[in-house]
N, C-alpha and C positions, 0 to 999 in steps of 0.2 A: 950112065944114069940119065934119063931123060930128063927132059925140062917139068915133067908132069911130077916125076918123083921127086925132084927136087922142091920141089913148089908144097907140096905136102909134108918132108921132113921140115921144111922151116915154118909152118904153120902149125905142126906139132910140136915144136920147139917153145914157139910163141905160147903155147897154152898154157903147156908145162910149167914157163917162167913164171904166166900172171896167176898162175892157181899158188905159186911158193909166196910172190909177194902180196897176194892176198891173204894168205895166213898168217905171214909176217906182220903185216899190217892190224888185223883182228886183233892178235897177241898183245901187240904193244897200246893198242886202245884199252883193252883190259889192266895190264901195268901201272898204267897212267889211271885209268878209273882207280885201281884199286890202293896205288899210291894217294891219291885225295881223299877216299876215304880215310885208309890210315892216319892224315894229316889233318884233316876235317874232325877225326875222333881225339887225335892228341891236342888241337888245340882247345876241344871244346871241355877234353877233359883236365889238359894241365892251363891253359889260359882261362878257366869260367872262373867267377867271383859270384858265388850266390849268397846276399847279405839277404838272412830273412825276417821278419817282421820283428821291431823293437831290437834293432841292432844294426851297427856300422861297420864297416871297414877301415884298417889303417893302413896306408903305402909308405913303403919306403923305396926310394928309388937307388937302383945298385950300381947305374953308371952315369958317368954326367959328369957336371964341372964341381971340382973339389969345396966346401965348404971353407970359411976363413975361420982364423983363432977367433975366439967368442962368439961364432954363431953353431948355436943348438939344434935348429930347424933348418931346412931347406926353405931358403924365400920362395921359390917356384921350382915348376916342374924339369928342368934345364939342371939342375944341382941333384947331385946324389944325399941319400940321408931321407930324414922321419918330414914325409910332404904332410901342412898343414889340412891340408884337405882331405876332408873323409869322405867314405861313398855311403850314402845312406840305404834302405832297403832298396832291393832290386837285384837284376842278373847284370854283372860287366865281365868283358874280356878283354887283360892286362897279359903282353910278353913275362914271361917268370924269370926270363935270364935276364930282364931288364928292371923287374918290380919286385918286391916280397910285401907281401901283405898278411893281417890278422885281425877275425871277427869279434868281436865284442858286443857285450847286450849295452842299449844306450844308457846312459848316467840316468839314474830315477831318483826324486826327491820325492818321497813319500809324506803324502798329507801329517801335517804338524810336524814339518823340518824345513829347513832350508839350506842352502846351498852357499858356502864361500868361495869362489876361483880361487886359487894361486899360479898365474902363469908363472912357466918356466922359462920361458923363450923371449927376447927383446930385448933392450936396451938397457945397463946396469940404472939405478934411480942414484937420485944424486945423493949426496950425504944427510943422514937423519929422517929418509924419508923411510916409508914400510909400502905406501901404497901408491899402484899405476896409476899418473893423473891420464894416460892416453893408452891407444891397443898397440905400442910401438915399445913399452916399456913391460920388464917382467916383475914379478910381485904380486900382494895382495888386490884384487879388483874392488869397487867400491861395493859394484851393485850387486848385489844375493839374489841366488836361482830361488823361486817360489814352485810350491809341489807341481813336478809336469816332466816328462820326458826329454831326454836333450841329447843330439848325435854330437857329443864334445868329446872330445880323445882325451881324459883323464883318468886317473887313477881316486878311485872314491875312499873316505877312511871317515873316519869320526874326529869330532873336531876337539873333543874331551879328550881322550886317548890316544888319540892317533894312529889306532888300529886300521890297516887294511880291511874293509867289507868288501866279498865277494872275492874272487881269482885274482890271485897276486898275478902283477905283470913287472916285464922288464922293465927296467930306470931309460932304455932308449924306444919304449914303446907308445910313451904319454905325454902331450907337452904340457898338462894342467897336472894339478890337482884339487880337488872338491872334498872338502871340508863340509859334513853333515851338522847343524846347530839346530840348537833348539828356538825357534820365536820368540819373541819376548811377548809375555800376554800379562798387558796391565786389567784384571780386573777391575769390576763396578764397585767403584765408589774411593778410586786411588788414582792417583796422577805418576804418570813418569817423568823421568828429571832426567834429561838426556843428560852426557858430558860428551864431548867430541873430543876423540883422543888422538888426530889425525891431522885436525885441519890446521890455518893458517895463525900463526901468532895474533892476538888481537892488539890493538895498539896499544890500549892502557891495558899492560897485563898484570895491573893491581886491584881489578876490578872485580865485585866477587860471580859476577854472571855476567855472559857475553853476547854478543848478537851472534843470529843464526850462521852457521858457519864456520865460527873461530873455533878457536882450540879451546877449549874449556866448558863449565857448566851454562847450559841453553838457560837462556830466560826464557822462551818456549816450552812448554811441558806437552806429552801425549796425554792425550785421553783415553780411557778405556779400551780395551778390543786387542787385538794381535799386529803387530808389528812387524816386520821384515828390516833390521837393521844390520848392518857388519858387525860383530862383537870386538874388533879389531878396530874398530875408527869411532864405534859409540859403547859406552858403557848405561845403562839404563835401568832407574833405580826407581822400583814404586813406593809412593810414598802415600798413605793409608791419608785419605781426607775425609774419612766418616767421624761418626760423634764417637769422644771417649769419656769413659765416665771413669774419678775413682774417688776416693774415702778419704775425709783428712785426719781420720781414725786408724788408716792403714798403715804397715811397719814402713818406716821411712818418711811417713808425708804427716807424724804428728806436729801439730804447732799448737802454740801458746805465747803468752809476753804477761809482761808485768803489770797490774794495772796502777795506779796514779799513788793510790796509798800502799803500791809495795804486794799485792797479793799478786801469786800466778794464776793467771786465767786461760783453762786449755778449751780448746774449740773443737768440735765436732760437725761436720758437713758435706757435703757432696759438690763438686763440680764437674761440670760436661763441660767440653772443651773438643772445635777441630782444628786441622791446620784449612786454611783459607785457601780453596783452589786457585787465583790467582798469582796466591806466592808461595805456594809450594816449591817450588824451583830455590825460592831465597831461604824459608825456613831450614829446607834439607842443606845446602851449605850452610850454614850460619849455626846450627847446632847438634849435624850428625852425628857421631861418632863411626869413624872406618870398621869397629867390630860388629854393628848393625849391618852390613853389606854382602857376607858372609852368604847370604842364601838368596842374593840379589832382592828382597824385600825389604824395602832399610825402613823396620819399626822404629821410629823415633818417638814411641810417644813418652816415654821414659823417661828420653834425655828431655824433651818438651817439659815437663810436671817437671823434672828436677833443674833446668838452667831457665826456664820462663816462669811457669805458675806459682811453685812454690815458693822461688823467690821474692815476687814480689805481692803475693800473700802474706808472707811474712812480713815483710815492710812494712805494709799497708796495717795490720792488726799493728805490729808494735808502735808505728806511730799514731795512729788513731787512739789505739785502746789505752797509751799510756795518758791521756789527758780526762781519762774517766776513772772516778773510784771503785771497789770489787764491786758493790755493792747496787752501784746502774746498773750491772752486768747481769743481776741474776732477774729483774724485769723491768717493765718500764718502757718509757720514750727513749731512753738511752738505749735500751738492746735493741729497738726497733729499728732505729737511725743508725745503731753500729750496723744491720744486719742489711738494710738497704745500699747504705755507705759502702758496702764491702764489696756487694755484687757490683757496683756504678764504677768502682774503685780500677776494680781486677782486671773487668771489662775493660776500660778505656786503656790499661797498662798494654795487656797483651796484645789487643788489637793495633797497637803499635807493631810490635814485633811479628806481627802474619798470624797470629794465633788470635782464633772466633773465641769468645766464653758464651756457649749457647744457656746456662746457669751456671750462678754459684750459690749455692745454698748452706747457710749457717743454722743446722740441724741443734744445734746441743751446743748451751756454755756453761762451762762445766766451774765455777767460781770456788774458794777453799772453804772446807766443811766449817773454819770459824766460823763466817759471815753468812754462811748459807743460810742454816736453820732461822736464826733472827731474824733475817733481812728477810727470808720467804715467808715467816709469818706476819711480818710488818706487811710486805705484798699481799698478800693475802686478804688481810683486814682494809687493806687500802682499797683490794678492788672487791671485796664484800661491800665495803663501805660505795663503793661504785657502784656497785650492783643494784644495794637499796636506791640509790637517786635513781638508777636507772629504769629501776622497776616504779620506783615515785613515779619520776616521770611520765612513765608507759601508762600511766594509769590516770596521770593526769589528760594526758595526752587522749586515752581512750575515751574518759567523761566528754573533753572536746568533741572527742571523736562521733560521740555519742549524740551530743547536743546537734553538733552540724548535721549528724545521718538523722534528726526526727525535721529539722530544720529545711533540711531538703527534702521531706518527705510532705512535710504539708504542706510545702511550695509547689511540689510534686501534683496531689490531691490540686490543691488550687488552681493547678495548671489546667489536671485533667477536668474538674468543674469546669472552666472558662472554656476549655476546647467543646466539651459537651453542649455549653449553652450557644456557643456558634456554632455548632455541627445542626442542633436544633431549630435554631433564628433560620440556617442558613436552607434548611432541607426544607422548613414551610414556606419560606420567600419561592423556594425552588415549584415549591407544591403549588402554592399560590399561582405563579406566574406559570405555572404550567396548565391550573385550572382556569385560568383568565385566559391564555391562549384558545384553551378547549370552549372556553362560552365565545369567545368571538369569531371561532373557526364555525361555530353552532348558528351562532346568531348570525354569519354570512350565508352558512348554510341554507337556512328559513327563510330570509330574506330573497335568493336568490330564488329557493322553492314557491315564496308568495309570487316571487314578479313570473316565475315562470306557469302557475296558478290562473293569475291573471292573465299572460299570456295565451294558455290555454281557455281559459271561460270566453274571453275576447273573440279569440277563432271560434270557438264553437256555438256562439250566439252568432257570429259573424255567418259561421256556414247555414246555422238554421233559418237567419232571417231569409240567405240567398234561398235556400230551400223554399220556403217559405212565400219568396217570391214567385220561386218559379212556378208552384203548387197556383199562387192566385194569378199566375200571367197566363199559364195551363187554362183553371178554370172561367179566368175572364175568356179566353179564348174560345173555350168552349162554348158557352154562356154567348158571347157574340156568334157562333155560328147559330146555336140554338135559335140564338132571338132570329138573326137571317132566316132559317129556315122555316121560324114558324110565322114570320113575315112571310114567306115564299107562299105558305098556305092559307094566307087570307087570316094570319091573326087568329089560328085555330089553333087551340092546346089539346085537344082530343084529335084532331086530325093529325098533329106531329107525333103524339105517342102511338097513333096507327100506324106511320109511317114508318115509326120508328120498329115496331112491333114485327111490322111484315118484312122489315130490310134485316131484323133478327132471323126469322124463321123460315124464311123465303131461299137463301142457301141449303136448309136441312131438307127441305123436299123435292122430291125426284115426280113420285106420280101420287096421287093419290084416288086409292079404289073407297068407296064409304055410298055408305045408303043416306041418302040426302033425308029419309022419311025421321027413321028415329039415330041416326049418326050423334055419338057426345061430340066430335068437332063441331058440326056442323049446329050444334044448340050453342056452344063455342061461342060462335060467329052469330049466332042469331042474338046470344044477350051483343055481343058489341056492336051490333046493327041497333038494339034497342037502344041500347045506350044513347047513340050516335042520333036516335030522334028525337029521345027525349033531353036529348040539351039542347036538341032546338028550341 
């Protein structure tokens, strides 16, 4: 074989090889691709946690360091067992062989409920206690969930019955549980009366109300509106502080006493009575009764009328009304004084004790039919016999009456005469003094019109004399040329009026054509030629 053949089987060798481990190669990138997928699909399908909206997740971890005797929870994530921590909505991915987990909808406290915790998990509490003073401790919590969603890993039930609501779950799946109550809703026009059933011994625990915080009944009261309290640490008792009215006619509430001479005298009346919003707190201990509690609205106005009012309404009558005879009782100053006396009486009693008397009214006294009829017609005639003075009186009274209103009447008249004669005086003084201004406003007037008269006649003689002048300073002037001129011609007055004659008409003529023989100018000129010789 030559070197040329040899050189071409090992080149064909070579090609053979790299076309195998290129296919090789292809192959196992595919492998490997399609192993990731598979493992990319198994985790997304056995590792995904999709929690979806209004719902949690709970882990439990399956390997890790062993839990200790008394512990429930898992402190942290290092400990296998139920982890406190929940995953709220969202997508995660947890190992399964290391995590188990389960979705829940979150805890809801629906509008007009409220929420009690009870941890499960923590620290045992010390002797005699019920509730967690810290989040280290298991037991009842202080503070109540108010209506709203909560991603808290409990078991929800009703607080009355203790029934589970919604999908029972495992006892290792929950470290709570949520207790559903109702609010306490003190209505308008009633106080609540806290009791703390929880808290700290108070120092005098002989005391029948205690400061805010101890164990026992608050001096504190709520007012109106809805509440959010523990029913396990407060108990809360409304107590009605509006007005109450009842009858002392009604089964149970009649009285009576004896009056002075031995007769029974039953009474008949109404009183309104409330408990005092300020002590409300003292009245409800001080005369509750525990079977008033029963519907949590402790009506005390019952025991109130039976261990306050009545008793010492009755006091009040039997000692008052025993120092009067039956006989004040049916009218008079005496029923009147008994009836005032009683309301003043009642009042100032109760209002000791917390209780307002907004009235007491003594409607009806009901005295025994011996003495009635007599004594009511004695009354009777007593206040007939009143009546006449009274109506005397009225009449005497009205005569007065009468006399004063004519008395004031023609003081009245007399007034208005007097006003009228100075409204008169006063309106011609006016008139006067205003017709006086008017004649002297008049009489400057005139006055000033005369001088300005004169003023004027002054100027106007003044300008006609200058006129006047000038007319004879003119005609002296003239008169002095005249005389010059007819001096110029020799002291001739017919020779100046020629002259004068010709210097007139001597302008108007240009030529003149005229027959000298029979011409009228020219006979003219001949009479003032005649003239002119015969004054010589």
């Amino acid at each position: 074989m030559s070197f040329g053949d040899m050189q071409d089987n090992l080149q064909g060798r070579g090609a053979a090889q790299g076309n195998l481990a290129l296919r090789f190669g292809l192959g196992g990138i595919a492998v490997v691709l399609v192993l990731l997928l598979i493992s990319a699909y198994v985790v997304y399908t056995q590792f995904r946690i999709d929690v979806p909206a209004e719902h949690f997740a709970v882990l439990t971890k399956k390997v890790g360091v062993d839990l200790e005797n008394g512990q429930e929870v898992a402190p942290d994530a290092d400990h296998k067992g139920l982890q406190l921590k929940v995953l709220t909505e969202g997508r995660y991915f947890y190992n399964p062989y290391e995590w188990g987990w389960g979705v829940y909808p979150m805890v809801e406290i629906e509008p007009g409920k409220m929420g009690i915790r009870v941890r499960l998990y923590g620290d045992d509490l010390p002797y005699g206690h019920f509730v967690a003073t810290n989040e280290k401790q298991k037991g009842i919590i202080e503070e109540p969930l108010i209506p709203a969603r909560y991603a808290i890993n409990a078991l929800l039930i009703d607080g009355k019955t203790k029934q589970v609501i919604g999908r029972p779950r495992s006892k290792n799946d929950y470290v709570e549980i949520i207790e559903l109550w109702d609010p306490k809703i003190i209505a308008a026009g009633y106080k609540g009366v806290v009791t703390n059933l929880a808290g700290p011994i108070p120092e005098e625990p002989n005391k029948m109300l205690v400061g805010e915080g101890k164990r026992g009944p608050q001096e504190k009261t709520l007012d109106a509106g809805t509440h959010y309290r523990n029913p396990y640490m407060y108990r809360i008792n409304a107590v009605d502080t509006r007005s109450q009215r009842f009858n002392l006619s009604g089964e149970g509430h009649e009285m009576g006493f004896p009056s002075k001479d031995g007769f029974w005298i039953s009474l008949d009346g109404i009183i309104e009575f409330r408990v005092m919003d300020a002590r409300a707190a003292e009245v409800y201990v001080t005369y509750n009764d525990i079977g008033n509690d029963v519907a949590g609205s402790s009506r005390i106005d019952e025991e109130i009328i039976a261990k306050v009012i009545m008793p010492n309404a009755r006091s009040f009558c039997r000692l008052r009304g025993s120092n009067s005879s039956g006989r004040d009782f049916i009218g008079g100053e005496t029923r009147i004084a008994f009836q005032e006396d009683f309301e003043k009486g009642i009042r100032e009693t109760c209002e000791k004790q917390g209780i307002e008397i907004v009235q007491a009214l003594i409607t009806r006294i009901k005295p025994p039919e011996a003495i009635r009829d007599p004594v009511r017609k004695r009354e009777i005639s007593v206040q007939e016999l009143k009546q006449y003075q009274q109506q005397t009186l009225q009449q005497e009274q009205e005569a007065k009456l009468a006399t004063e209103k004519a008395l004031i009447e023609q003081k009245q008249a007399l007034v208005d005469a007097e006003l009228f004669v100075v409204e008169a005086v006063t309106l011609a003084r006016q008139e006067q003094q205003v017709a006086l201004e008017a004649a002297n406003r008049d009489k400057e007037v005139a006055e000033q019109r005369l001088q300005a008269a004169k003023d004027k006649a002054q100027a106007v003689l003044a300008q006609k004399r200058a006129e006047a002048a000038v007319v004879t300073f003119a005609n002296q002037a003239d008169a002095a040329g005249w005389k010059k001129s007819v001096e110029a011609l020799g002291n001739d007055g017919q020779a100046f009026a020629r002259y004068v004659l010709y210097q007139k008409l001597a302008p108007g003529f240009r030529t003149i054509m005229t027959n000298t023989a029979d011409s009228p100018l020219m006979s003219v000129l001949e009479k003032i030629a005649q003239g002119q010789k015969s004054g010589e």
